[in-house]
C-alpha positions as a printed NumPy array, in Angstrom:
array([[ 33.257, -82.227, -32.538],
       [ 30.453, -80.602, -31.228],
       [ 32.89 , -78.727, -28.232],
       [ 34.624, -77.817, -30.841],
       [ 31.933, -76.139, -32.718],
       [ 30.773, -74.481, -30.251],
       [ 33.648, -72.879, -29.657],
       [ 33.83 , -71.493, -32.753],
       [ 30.504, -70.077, -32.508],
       [ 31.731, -68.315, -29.487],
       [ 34.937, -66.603, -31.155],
       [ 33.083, -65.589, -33.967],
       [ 30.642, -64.051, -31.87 ],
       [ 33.416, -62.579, -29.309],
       [ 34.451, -61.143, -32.57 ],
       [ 31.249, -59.506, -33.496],
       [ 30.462, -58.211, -30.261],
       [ 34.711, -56.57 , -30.632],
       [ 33.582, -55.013, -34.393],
       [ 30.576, -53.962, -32.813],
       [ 32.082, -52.131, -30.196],
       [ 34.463, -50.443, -32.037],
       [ 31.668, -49.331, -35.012],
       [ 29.647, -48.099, -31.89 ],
       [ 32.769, -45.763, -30.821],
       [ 33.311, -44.34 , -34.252],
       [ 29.665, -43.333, -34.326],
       [ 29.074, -41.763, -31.032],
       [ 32.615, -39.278, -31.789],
       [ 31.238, -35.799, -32.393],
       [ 31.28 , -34.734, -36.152],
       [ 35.311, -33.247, -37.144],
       [ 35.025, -30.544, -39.624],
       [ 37.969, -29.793, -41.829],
       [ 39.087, -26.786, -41.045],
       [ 39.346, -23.789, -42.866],
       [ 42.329, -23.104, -45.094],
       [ 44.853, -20.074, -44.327],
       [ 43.684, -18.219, -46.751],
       [ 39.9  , -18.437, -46.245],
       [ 41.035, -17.212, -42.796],
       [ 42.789, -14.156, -44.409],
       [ 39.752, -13.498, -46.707],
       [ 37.425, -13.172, -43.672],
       [ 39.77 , -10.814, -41.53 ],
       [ 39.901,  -8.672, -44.935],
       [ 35.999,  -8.613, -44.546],
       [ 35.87 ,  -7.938, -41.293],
       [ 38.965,  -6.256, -40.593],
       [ 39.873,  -2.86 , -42.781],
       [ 41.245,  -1.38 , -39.598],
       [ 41.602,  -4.405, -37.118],
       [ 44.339,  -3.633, -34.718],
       [ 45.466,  -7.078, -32.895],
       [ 47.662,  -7.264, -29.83 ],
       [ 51.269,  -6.283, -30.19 ],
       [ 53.777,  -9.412, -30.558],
       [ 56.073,  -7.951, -28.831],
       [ 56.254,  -5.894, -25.319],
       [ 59.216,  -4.441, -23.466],
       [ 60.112,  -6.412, -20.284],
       [ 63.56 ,  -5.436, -18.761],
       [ 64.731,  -3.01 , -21.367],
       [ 64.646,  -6.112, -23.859],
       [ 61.655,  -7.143, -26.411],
       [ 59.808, -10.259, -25.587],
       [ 56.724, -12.117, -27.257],
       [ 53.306, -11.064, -25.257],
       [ 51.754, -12.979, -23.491],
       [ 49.193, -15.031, -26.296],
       [ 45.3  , -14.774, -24.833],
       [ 42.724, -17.228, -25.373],
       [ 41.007, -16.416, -28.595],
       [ 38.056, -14.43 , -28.898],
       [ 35.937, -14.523, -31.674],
       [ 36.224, -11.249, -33.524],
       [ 32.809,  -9.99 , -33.107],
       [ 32.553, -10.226, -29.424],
       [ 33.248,  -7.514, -27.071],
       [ 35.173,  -8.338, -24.312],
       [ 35.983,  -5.123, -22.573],
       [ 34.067,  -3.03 , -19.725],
       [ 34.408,   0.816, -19.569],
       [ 35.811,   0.227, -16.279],
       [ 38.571,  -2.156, -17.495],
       [ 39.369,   0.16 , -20.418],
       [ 39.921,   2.836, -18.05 ],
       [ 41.966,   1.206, -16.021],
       [ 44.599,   0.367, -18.334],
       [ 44.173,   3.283, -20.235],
       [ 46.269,   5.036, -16.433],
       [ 48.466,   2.378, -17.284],
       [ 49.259,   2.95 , -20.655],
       [ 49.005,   6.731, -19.871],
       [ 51.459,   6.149, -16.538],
       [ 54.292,   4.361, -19.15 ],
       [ 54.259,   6.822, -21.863],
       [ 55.254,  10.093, -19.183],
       [ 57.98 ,   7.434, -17.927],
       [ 60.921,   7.901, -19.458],
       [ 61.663,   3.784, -18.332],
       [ 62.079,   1.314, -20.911],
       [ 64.483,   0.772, -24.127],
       [ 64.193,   2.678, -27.41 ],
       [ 62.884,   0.336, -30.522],
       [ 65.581,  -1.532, -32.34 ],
       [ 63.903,  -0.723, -35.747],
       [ 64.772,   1.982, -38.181],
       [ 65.444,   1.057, -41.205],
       [ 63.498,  -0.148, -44.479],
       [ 65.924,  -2.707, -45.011],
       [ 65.612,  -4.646, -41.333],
       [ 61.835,  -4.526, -42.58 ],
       [ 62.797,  -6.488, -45.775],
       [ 64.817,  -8.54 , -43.889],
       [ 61.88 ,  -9.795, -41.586],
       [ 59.821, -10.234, -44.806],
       [ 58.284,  -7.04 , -45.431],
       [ 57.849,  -5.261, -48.614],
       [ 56.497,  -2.086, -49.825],
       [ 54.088,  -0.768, -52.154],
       [ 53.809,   2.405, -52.721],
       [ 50.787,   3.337, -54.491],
       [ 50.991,   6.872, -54.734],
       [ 54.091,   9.516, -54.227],
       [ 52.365,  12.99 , -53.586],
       [ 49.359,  13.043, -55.504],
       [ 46.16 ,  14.1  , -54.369],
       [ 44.87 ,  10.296, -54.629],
       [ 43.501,   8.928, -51.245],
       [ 42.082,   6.16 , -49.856],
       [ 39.04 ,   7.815, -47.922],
       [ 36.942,   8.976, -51.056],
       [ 36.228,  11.648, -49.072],
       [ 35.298,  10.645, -45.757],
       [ 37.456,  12.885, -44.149],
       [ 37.416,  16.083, -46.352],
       [ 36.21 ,  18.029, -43.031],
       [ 38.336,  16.62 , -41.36 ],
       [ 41.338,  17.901, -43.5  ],
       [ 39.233,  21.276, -44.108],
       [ 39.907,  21.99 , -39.84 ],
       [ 43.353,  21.41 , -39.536],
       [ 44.845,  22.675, -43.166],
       [ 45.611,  19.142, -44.768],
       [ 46.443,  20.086, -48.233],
       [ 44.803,  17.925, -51.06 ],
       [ 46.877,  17.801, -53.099],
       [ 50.499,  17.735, -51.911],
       [ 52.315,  15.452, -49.546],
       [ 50.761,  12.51 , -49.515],
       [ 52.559,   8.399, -49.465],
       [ 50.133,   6.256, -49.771],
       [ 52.126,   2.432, -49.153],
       [ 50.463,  -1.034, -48.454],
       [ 53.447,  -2.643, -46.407],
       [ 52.618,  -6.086, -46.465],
       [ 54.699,  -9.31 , -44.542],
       [ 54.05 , -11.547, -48.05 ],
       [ 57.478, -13.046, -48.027],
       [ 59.37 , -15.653, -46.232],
       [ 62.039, -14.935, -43.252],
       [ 64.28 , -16.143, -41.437],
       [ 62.438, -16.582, -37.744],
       [ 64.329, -16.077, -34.39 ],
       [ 65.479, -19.579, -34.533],
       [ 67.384, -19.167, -37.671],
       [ 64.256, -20.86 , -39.506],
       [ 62.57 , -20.156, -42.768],
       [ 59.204, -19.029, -42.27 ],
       [ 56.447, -19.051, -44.648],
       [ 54.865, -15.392, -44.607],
       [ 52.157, -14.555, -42.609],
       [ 50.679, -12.122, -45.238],
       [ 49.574,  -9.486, -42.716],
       [ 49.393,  -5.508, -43.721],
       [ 49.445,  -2.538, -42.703],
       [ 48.154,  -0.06 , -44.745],
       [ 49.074,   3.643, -44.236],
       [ 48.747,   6.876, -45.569],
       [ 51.185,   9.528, -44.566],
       [ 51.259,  13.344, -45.222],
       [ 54.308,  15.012, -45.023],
       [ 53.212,  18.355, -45.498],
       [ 51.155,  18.366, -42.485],
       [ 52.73 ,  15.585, -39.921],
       [ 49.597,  12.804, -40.036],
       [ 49.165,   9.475, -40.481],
       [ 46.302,   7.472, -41.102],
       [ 45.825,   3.763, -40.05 ],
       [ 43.497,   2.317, -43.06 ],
       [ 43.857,  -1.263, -43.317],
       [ 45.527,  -3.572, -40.644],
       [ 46.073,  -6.625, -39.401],
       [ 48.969,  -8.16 , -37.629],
       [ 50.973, -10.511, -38.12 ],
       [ 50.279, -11.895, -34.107],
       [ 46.244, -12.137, -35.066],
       [ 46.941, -13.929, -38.153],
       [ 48.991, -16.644, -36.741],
       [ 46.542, -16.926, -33.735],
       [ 43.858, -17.247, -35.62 ],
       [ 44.84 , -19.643, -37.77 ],
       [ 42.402, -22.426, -37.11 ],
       [ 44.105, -25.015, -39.313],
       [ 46.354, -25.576, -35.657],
       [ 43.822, -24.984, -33.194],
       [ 46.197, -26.189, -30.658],
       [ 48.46 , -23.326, -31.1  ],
       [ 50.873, -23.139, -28.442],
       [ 53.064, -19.798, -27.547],
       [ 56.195, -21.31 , -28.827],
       [ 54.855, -22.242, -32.263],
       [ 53.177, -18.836, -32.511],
       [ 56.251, -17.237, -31.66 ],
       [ 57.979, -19.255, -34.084],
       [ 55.431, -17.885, -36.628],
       [ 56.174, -13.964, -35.85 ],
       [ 58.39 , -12.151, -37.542],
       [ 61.03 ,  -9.867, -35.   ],
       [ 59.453,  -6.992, -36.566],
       [ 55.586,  -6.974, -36.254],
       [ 54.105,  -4.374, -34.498],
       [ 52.107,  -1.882, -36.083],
       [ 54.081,   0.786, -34.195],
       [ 57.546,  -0.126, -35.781],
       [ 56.478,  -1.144, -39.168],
       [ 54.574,   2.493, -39.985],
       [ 57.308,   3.994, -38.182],
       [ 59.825,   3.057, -40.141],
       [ 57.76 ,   3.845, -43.184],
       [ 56.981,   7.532, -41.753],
       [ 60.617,   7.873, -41.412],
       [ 61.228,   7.148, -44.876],
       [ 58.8  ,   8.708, -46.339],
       [ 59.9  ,  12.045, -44.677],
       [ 63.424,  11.07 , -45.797],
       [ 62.638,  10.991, -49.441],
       [ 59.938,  14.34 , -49.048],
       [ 63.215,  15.83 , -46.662],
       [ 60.715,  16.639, -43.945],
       [ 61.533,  16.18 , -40.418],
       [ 60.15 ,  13.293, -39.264],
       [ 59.799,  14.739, -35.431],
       [ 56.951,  16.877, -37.048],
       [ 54.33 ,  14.367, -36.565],
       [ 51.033,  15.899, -35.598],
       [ 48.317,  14.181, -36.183],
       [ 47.296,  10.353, -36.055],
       [ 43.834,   8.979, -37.785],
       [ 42.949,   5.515, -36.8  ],
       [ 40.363,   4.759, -39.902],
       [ 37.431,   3.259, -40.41 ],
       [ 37.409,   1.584, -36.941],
       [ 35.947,  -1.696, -36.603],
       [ 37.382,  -3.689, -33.469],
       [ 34.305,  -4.53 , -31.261],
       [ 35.932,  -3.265, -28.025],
       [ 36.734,  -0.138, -29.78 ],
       [ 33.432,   0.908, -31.29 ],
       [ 32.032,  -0.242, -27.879],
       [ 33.953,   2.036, -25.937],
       [ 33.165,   4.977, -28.594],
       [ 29.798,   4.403, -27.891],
       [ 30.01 ,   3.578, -24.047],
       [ 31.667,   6.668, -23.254],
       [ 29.531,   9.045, -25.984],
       [ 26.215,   7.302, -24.864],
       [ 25.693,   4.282, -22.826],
       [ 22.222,   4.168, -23.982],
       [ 24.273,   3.648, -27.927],
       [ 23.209,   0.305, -29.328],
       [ 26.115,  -1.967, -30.712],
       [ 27.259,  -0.55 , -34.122],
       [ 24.533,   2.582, -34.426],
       [ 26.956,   5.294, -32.565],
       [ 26.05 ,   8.15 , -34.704],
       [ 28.812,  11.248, -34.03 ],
       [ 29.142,  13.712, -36.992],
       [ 32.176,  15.969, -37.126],
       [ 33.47 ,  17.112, -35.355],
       [ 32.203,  14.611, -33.017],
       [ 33.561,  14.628, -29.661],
       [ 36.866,  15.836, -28.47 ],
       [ 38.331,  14.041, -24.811],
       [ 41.787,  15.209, -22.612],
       [ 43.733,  11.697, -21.887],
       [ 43.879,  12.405, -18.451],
       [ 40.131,  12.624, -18.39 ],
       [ 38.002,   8.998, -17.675],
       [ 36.518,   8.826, -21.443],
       [ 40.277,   9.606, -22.649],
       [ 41.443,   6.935, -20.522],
       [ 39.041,   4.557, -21.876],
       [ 39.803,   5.245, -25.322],
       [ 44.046,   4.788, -23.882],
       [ 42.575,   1.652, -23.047],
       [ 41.999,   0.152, -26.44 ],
       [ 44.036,  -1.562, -28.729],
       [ 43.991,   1.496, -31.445],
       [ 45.139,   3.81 , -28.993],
       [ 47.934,   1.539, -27.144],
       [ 49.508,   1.13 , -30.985],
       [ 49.744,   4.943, -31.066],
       [ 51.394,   4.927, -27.356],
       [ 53.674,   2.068, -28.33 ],
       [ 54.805,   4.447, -31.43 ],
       [ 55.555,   7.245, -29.084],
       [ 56.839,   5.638, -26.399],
       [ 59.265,   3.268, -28.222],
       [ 60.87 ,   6.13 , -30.788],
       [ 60.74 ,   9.418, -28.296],
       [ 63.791,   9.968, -29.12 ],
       [ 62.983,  11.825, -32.378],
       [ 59.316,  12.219, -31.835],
       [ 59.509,  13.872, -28.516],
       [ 55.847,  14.404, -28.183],
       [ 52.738,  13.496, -26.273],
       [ 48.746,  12.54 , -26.791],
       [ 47.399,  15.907, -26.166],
       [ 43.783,  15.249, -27.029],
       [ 41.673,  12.124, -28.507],
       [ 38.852,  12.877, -30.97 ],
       [ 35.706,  10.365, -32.338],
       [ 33.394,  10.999, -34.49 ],
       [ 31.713,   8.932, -37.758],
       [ 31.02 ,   9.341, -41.489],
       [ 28.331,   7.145, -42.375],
       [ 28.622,   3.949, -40.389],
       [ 31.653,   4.257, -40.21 ],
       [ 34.075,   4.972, -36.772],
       [ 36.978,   6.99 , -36.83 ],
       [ 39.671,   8.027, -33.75 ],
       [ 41.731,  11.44 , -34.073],
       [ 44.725,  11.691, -31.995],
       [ 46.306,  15.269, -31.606],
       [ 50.036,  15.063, -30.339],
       [ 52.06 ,  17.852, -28.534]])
């Protein structure tokens, strides 16, 4: 009786010491926090993003269009670029637009937009309504913008489901692009973006995002430079402009850390982060030249190249000089094309 007692003592205390253990485990595991939901993500890119421009989710490889290569992610308010690494793919993004290598974008039509879940909404049709509140009224003053004629102002947003390139329904990614277009005068201006490649990235419910579920995520059509394009081509349609008349680009209201910090790198290096101060008409660069360059080598500039490149069919034309300057606190790019 008493072995046997004793051996009960002993389970029961093998078992205690097993609890124990475990209890002890649970304890020492770091702390998990829920993460946040979609659309808390998509409220703090609004905040921080009126004129984010993410990576293209798409590049041309072999005269075919691929998913890019997906980069660790970076917390938005870091800069992660040098002057001298900005410059040096600014040649190459300057060596690939002269090329005349490389396919023609697919995309052309409003309806292969819808079709990859984007819809328009056009806000205004030729008023003299606009976005900037002024901000650029010098701006328009110098190179005979008309007020008050012209003007499509469209939020193209990806806010409904499609079909993905597996044959999939997709929920949307509810990424936007919106864009301001004048007719009259051949410019667009970038307000408000943000991809649909930085959305699904950055969506930290899955923080073990892999390329094939991102890419699963993306709609075929995604890149800034398609989406406005096709929305430049039909707003010229409906104005019956010609839509190879495209003059002037305005990236607005620039806020991408590497961007501002190579506007202020290459204005000052002495400019602290966020206090580049460059009234218009601010400073005016050749691409060819090592501040051009460095501005080629930003994601706001590639978009433009990508546009060019990728429809020179029609647009036939080339960055012929790169403009920054600021209203406020506010950064702003000016691209001249020839």
């Amino acid at each position: 009786m008493v072995a046997w007692r004793r051996l009960t003592v002993s389970a029961v205390a093998l078992v205690f010491l097993a609890v124990s253990f475990v209890l002890l485990l649970e304890i020492r595991k770091p702390n998990q926090k829920h993460p946040p939901s979609l659309g808390s993500v998509f409220a703090r890119d609004r905040l921080h993003s009126l004129s984010g421009q993410s990576k293209h989710a798409y590049h041309l490889s072999n005269n075919s269009y691929l998913p890019a290569p997906v980069n660790t992610l970076v917390k938005r308010e870091d800069v992660t670029i040098t002057v001298e690494s900005a410059i040096c793919r600014g040649e190459n993004v300057l060596r690939n637009l002269r090329s005349n290598e490389g396919a023609l974008s697919p995309w052309n039509k409003i309806e292969e937009l819808e079709d990859n879940g984007w819809a328009e909404d056009p806000l205004d049709e030729g008023d003299e309504r606009l976005y900037h509140s002024g901000d650029l009224d010098a701006v328009f003053a110098e190179l005979g913008v008309p007020l008050t004629s012209g003007f499509h102002i469209r939020n193209i947003l990806q806010d409904n489901d499609f079909p993905n390139r597996y044959g999939f329904n997709t929920k949307a990614t509810e990424a936007y692009y919106n864009t301001e277009f004048n007719t009259d005068k051949g410019l667009i201006i970038a307000q408000g973006t943000m991809s649909p490649t930085h959305i699904v990235v950055t969506d930290e419910r899955d923080p073990a995002n892999t390329k094939n579920k991102i890419v699963a995520r993306i709609p075929m059509v995604s890149r800034w430079s398609d989406v406005v394009w096709v929305h430049w081509l039909d707003v010229c349609k409906k104005a019956k402009k010609d839509p190879a008349n495209l003059e002037y680009i305005i990236r607005y209201h620039v806020i991408t850390p590497n961007t501002q910090f190579i506007m202020e790198q290459i204005n000052n290096a002495n400019t602290p982060r966020g206090r580049l101060s460059l009234k218009w008409p601010g400073k005016s660069f050749h691409p060819d030249s090592r501040e051009g360059l460095a501005l080629l080598g930003t994601p706001h500039l590639e978009g433009i190249v990508w546009m060019l490149k990728d429809h020179h069919d029609t647009i036939k034309k080339s960055i012929d000089m790169i403009r920054i300057f600021t209203s406020g606190a506010s950064y702003f790019i000016l691209v001249y094309l020839k």
